[in-house]
C-alpha positions as CSV (number, residue, x, y, z in Angstrom):
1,X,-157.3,150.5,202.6
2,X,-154.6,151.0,204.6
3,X,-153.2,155.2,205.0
4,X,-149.7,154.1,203.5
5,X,-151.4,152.6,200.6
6,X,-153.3,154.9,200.0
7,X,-150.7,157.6,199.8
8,X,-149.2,155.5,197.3
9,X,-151.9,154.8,195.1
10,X,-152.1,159.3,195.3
11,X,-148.4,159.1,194.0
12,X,-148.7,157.6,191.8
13,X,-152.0,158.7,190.0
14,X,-150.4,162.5,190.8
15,X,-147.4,161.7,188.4
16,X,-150.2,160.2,185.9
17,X,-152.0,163.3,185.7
18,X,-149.1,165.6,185.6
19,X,-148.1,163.6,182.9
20,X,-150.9,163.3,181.0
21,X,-153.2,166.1,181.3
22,X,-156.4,167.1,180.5
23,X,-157.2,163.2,180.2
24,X,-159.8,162.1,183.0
25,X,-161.5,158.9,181.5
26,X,-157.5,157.7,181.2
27,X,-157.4,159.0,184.9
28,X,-160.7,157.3,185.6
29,X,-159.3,154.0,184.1
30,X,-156.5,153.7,185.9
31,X,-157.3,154.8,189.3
32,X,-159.6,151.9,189.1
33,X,-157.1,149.5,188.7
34,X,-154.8,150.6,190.9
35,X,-157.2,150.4,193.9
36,X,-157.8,147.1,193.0
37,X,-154.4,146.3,192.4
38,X,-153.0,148.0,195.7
39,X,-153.3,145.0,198.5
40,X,-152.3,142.6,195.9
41,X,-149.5,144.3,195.0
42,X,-148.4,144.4,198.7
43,X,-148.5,141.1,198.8
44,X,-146.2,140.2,195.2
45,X,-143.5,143.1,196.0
46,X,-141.8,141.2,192.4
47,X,-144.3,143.6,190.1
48,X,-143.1,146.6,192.1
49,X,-139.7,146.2,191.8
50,X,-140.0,145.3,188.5
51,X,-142.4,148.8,188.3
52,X,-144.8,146.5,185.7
53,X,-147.5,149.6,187.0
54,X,-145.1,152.2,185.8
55,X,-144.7,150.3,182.6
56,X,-148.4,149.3,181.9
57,X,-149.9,152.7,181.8
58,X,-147.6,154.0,179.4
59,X,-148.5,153.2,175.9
60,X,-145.5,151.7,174.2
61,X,-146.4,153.6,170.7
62,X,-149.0,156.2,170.3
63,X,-149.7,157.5,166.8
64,X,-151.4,160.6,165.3
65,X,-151.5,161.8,162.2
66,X,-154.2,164.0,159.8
67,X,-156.8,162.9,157.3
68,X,-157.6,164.7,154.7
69,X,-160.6,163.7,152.5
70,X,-163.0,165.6,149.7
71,X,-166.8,165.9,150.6
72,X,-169.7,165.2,148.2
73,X,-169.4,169.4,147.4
74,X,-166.0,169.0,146.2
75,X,-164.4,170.6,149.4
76,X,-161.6,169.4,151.7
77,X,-162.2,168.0,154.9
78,X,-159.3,167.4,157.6
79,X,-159.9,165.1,160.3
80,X,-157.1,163.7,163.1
81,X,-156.4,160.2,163.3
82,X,-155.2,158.2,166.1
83,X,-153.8,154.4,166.8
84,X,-152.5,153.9,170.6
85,X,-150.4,150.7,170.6
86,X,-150.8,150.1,174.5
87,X,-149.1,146.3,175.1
88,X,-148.1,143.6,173.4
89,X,-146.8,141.6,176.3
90,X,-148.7,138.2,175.3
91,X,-149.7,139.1,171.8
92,X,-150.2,141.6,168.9
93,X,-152.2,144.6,169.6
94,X,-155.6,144.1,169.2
95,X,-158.7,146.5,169.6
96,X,-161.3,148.6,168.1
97,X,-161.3,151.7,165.7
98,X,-163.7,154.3,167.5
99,X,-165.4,157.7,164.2
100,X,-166.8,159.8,166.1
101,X,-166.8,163.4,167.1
102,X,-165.7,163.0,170.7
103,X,-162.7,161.1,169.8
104,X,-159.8,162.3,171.3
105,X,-156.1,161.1,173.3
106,X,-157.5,160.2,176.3
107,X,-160.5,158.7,175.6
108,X,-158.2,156.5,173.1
109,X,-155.7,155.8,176.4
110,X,-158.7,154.7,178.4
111,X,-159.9,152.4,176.0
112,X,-157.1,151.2,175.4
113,X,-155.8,150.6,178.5
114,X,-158.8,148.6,179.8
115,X,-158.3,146.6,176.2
116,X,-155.2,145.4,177.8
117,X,-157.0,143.8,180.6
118,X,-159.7,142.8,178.9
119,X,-157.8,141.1,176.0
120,X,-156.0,138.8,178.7
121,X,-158.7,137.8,180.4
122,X,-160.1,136.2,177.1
123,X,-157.1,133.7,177.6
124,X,-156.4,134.6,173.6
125,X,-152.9,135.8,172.8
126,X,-153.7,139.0,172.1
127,X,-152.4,142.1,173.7
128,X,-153.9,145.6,173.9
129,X,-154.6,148.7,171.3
130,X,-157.4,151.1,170.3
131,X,-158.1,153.9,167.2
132,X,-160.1,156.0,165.7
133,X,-160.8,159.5,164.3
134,X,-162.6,162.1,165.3
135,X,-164.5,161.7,162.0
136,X,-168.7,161.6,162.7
137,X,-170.0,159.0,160.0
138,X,-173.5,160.3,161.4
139,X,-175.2,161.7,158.3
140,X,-172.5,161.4,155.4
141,X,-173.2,159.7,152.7
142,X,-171.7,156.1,151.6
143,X,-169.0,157.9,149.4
144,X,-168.1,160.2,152.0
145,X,-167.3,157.3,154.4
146,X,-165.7,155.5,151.8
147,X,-163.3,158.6,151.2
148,X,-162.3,158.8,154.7
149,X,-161.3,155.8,155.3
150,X,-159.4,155.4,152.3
151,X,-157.4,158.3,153.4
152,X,-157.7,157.1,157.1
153,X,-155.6,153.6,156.1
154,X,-153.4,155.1,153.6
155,X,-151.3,156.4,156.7
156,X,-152.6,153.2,159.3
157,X,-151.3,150.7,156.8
158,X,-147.8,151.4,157.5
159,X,-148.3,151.1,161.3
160,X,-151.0,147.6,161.4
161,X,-150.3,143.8,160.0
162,X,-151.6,140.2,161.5
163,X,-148.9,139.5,163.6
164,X,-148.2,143.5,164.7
165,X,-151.8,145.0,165.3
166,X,-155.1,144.1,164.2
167,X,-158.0,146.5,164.3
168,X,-161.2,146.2,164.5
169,X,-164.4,148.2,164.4
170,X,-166.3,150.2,167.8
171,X,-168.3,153.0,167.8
172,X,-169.4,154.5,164.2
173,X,-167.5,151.7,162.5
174,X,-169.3,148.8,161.3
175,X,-169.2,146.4,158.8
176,X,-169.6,149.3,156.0
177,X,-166.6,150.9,157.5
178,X,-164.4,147.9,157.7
179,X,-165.0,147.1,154.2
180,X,-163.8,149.8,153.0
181,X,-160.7,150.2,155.4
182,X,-159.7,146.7,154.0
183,X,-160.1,147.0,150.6
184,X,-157.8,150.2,150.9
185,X,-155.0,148.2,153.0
186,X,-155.3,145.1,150.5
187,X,-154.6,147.7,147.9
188,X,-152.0,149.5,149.3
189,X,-150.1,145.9,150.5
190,X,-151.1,143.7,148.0
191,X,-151.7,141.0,150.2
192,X,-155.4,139.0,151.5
193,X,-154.5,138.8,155.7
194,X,-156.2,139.2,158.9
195,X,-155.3,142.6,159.6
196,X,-158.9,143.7,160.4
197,X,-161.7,141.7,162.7
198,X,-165.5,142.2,162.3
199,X,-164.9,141.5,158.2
200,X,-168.3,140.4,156.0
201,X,-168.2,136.9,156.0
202,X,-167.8,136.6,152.3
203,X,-163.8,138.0,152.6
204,X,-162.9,136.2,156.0
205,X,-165.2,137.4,158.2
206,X,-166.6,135.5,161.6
207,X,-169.8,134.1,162.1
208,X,-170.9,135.4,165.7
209,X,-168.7,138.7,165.6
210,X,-171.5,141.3,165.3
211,X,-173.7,139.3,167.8
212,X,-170.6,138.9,169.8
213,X,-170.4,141.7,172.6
214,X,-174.3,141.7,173.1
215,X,-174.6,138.3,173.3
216,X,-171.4,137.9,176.0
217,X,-172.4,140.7,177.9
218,X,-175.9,138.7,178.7
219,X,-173.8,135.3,178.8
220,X,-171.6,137.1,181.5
221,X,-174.6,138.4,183.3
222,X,-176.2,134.6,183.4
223,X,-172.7,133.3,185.0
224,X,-173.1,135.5,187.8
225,X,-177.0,135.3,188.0
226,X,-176.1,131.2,188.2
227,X,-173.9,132.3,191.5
228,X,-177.3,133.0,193.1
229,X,-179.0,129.8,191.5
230,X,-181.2,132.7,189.2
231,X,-181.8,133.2,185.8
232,X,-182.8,135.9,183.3
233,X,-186.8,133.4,182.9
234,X,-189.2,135.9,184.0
235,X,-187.5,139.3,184.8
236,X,-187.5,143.0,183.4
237,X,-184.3,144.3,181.9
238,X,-183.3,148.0,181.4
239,X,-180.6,148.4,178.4
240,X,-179.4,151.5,177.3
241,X,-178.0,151.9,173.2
242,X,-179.6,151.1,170.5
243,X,-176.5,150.1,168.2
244,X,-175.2,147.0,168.0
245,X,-174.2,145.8,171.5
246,X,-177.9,146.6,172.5
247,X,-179.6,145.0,169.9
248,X,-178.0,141.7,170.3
249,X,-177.7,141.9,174.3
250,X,-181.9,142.3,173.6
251,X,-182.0,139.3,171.4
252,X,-180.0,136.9,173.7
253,X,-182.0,138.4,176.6
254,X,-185.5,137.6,175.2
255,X,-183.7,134.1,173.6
256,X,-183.4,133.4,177.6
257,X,-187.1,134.4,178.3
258,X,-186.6,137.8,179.6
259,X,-188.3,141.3,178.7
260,X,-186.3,143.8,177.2
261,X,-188.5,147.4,178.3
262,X,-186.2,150.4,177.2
263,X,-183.3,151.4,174.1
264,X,-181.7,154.3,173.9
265,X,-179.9,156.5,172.0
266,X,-177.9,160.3,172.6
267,X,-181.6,161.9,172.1
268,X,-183.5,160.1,174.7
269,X,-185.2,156.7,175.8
270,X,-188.1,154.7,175.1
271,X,-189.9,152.8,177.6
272,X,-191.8,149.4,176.4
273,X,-193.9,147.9,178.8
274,X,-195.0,145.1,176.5
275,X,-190.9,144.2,176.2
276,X,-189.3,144.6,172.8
277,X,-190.2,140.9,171.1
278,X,-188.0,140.0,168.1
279,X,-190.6,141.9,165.2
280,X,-189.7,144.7,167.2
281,X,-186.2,144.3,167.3
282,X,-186.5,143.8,163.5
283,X,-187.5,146.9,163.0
284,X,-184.7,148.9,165.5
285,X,-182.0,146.9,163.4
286,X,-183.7,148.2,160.5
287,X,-184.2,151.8,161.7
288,X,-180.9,152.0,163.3
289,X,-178.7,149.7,160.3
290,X,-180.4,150.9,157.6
291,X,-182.0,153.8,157.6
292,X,-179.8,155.5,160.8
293,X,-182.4,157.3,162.0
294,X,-183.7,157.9,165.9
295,X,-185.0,155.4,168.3
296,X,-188.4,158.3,168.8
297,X,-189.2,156.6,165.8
298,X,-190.0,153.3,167.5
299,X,-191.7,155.1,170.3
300,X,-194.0,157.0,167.7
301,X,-194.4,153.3,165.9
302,X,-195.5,151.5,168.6
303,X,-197.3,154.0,170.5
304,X,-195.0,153.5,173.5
305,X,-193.3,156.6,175.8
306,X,-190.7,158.3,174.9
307,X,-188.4,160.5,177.1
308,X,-186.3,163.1,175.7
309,X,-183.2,163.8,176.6
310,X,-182.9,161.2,179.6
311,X,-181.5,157.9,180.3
312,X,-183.2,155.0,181.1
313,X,-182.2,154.3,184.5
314,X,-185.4,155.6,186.4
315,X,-187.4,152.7,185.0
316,X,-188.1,149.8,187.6
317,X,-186.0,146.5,186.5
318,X,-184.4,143.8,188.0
319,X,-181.3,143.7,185.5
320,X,-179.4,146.6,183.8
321,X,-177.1,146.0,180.8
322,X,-175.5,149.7,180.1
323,X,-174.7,149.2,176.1
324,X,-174.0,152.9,175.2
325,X,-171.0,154.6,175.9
326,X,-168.9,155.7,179.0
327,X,-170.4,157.9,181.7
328,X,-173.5,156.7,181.4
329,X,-174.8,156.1,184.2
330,X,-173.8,158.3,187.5
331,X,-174.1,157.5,190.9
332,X,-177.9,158.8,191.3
333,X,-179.3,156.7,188.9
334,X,-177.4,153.8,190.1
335,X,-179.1,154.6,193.7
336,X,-182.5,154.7,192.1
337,X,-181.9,151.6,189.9
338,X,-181.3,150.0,193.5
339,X,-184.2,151.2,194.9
340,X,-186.0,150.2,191.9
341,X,-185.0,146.5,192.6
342,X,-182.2,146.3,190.4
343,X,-179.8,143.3,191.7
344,X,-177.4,142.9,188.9
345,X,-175.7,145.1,186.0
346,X,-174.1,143.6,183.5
347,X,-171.9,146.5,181.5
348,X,-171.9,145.9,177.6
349,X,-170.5,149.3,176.9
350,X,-166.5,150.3,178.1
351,X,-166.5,152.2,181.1
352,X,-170.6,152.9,181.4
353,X,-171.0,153.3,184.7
354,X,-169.1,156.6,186.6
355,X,-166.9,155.5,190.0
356,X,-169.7,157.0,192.2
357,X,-172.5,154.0,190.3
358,X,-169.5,151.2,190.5
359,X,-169.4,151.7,194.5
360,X,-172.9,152.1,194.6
361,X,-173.3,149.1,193.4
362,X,-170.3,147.2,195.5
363,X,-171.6,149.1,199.0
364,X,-174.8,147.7,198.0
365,X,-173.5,143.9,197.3
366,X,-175.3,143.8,194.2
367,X,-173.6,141.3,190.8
368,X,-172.1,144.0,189.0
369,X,-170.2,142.7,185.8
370,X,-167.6,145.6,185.0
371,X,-167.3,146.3,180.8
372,X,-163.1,144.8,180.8
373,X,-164.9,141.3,181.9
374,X,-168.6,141.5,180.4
375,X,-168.1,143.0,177.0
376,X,-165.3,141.2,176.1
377,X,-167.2,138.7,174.1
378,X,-166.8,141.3,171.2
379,X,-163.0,140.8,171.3
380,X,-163.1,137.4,171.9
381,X,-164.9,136.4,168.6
382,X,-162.0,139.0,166.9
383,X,-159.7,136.8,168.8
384,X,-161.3,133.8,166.9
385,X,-161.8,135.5,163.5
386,X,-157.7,135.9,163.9
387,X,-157.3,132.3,164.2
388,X,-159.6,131.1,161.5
389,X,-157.7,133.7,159.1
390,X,-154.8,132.2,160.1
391,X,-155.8,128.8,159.5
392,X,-157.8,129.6,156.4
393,X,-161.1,127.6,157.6
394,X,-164.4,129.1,158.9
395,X,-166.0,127.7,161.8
396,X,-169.9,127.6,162.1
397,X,-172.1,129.2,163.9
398,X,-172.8,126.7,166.7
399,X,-168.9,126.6,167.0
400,X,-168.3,130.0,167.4
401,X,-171.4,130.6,169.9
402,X,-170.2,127.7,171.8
403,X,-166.7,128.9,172.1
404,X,-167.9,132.7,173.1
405,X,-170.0,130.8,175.6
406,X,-166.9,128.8,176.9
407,X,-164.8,132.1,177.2
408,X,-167.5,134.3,179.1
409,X,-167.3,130.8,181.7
410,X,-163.7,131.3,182.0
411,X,-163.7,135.1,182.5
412,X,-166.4,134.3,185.4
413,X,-164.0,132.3,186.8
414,X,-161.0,134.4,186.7
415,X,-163.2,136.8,188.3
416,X,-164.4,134.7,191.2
417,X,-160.7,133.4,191.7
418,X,-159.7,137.1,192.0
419,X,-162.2,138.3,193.4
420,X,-164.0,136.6,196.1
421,X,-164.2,138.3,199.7
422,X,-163.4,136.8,202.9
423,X,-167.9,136.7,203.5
424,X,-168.2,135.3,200.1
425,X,-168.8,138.7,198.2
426,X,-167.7,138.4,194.5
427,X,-166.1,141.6,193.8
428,X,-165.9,141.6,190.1
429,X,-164.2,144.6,189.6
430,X,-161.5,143.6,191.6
431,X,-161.7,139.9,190.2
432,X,-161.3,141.1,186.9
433,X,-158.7,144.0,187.0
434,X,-156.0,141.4,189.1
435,X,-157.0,138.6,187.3
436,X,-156.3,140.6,184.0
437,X,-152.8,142.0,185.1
438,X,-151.3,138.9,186.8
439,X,-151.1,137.6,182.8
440,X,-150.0,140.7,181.3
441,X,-147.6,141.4,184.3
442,X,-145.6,137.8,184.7
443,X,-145.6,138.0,180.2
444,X,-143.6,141.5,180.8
445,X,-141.2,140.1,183.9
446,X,-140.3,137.2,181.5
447,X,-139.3,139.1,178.8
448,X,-137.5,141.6,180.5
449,X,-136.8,145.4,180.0
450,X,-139.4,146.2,177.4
């Protein structure tokens, strides 16, 4: 990187913090971009002038507001809720509704903002959002939840629609949580549309959409495992989470004849060496769906280790597929994952993997599948639940798979376009961050001031 650059890239991340403080993982985010951004940006001087950068990291809407809801005793509970409307430069916002107790602004900016990029390298018309509420789910009952988000979409109605911004569900909100959200907006509106993704099949829900992220995140890792003429048939595979990105990232992993060994959750990690078959992914779904308990039980189950408190990066692997949360995984567990003869990592979670662990991973010229191009299977299938609400029709199964398959192909090859080195290196993060703004960024010089 040349010194000039790089004096503007400290600019202009200097004016980003000052104006939004307190806000790293938005920092995080962006920095990100903007390195990969810098040369290229050099070399199109039109986005500059036009200051698309400037633009793109400014949400156009943000939206807060309060949440009060009664508990099972009878007393009042007052959560904050959030909607950042990021872009809509080739579509309507689109992107996730994150309960949980670390939700806050910039968390929300981050996620959003990589939505944006994400979103358009999906080819779908949809542009960039994210939500939430600080809100834990974690141990309230089923009325509980259903209180909440009653109250939490009696003020998001007014600022969500199918052709404005369509939500969908992340962290702490699943299909319980969606249903209730949309029987409250189809209340409140008195109309049946696609305003929400990730819907129970029976009211206009997608086949594919809870499988979706797992499944694309493993789909994306095959694509670049292909580059090298390899395949997941025979190897060990370290995946953190035990939610839903995690479970189905280990059924498409052991669907394509490799050994799923660890799952985790925010106590610790079990270790597996037998590889977690599909009885005993059964049972997680069931432990972790149903009765929302801890993956120790699984350990205590099976008779397998269990490691409190850590992550499983220490374990020996040749794959990785991060499917927690962001900040997993730091840079010294990325150099022992190396060591350990892990050659790619495929990021099912947003953001898993600190800078320090992404360079790692570059310096080291591993296949390392950032979350804006690997996870976006999740928002893909959303993308196609939009169109068969629109159309009224419900595709099937082998459809839907086949489409997410075809998508995950496409965001390969935006990648390599993007970000193939001079030696033959694919830099993905690089291939996915420019191959994600040139769409976003030619949409906004078209249209103009906005």
């Amino acid at each position: 990187m040349s010194h000039t650059s790089s004096l503007g890239i400290n600019a202009f991340m200097a004016e980003l913090i000052a104006k939004n403080p307190a806000e790293p993982e938005f920092h995080q985010a962006v920095h990100e971009v903007v390195e990969s951004l810098d040369s290229f940006l050099d070399e199109n001087p039109k986005y500059k002038h036009a200051r698309i950068l400037e633009r793109i990291v400014e949400p156009e809407r943000i939206i807060m507001f309060r949440v009060p809801w009664v508990n099972d005793k009878g007393e009042m509970c007052v959560n904050r809720g959030y909607r950042i409307e990021m872009n809509s430069a080739i579509g309507p916002y689109k992107g996730g509704l994150r309960f949980h107790p670390t939700v806050n602004l910039g968390i929300l900016k981050f996620l959003a903002f990589e939505q944006v990029f994400k979103n358009s390298l999906t080819t779908l018309p949809m542009g960039g959002g994210k939500g939430g509420s600080d809100f834990d789910p974690k141990g309230k009952s089923d009325n509980e939840v259903m209180r909440f988000c009653q109250s939490f979409m009696t003020e998001l109605y007014r600022h969500i629609g199918p052709n404005t911004d369509v939500p969908a569900g992340d962290i702490g909100v699943g299909g319980r949580e969606i249903g209730f959200l949309y029987g409250q907006y189809k209340r409140i509106k008195n109309e049946f549309t696609g305003v929400l993704t990730g819907k129970g099949l029976n009211y206009g829900g997608s086949v594919i959409r809870p499988e979706a992220t797992g499944y694309g995140t493993v789909y994306f890792a095959q694509e670049m495992l292909s580059t090298r003429q390899d395949s997941f048939k025979g190897k060990t595979v370290l995946v953190s989470g035990s939610g839903n990105v995690a479970q189905f990232a280990v059924e498409k992993v052991t669907e394509l004849g490799g050994k799923v060994v660890t799952l985790s959750d925010s106590s610790g990690y079990i270790y597996d060496p037998e590889g977690i078959d599909s009885d005993k992914l059964k049972f997680v779904m069931y432990l972790k769906n149903t009765k929302r308990a801890r993956i120790k039980e699984y350990a205590d189950k099976y008779g397998v280790k269990y490691v409190e408190n850590e992550r499983p990066w220490g374990e020996k692997g040749e794959i990785a597929l991060p499917c927690a949360t962001q900040n997993e995984l730091n840079e010294v567990e990325a150099i022992k994952l190396v060591q350990n003869g892990c050659y790619c990592v495929s990021e099912g979670a947003n953001m898993p993997s600190t800078p320090e662990a992404v360079q790692h991973f570059l310096d080291k010229r591993i296949l390392f599948g950032p979350g804006k191009a690997a996870n976006a299977g999740g928002v893909a299938v959303s993308g196609l639940e939009m169109t068969q609400n629109s159309m009224r029709i419900s595709w099937t199964r082998e459809e839907v798979d086949q489409r997410l398959q075809v998508i995950m192909k496409s965001i390969h090859d935006t990648c390599t376009q993007y970000g193939t080195k001079d030696d033959g290196f694919i830099n993905y993060v690089d291939g996915a961050n420019i191959g994600g703004f040139v769409k976003v960024a030619d949409s906004m010089l078209s249209q103009g001031a906005v």
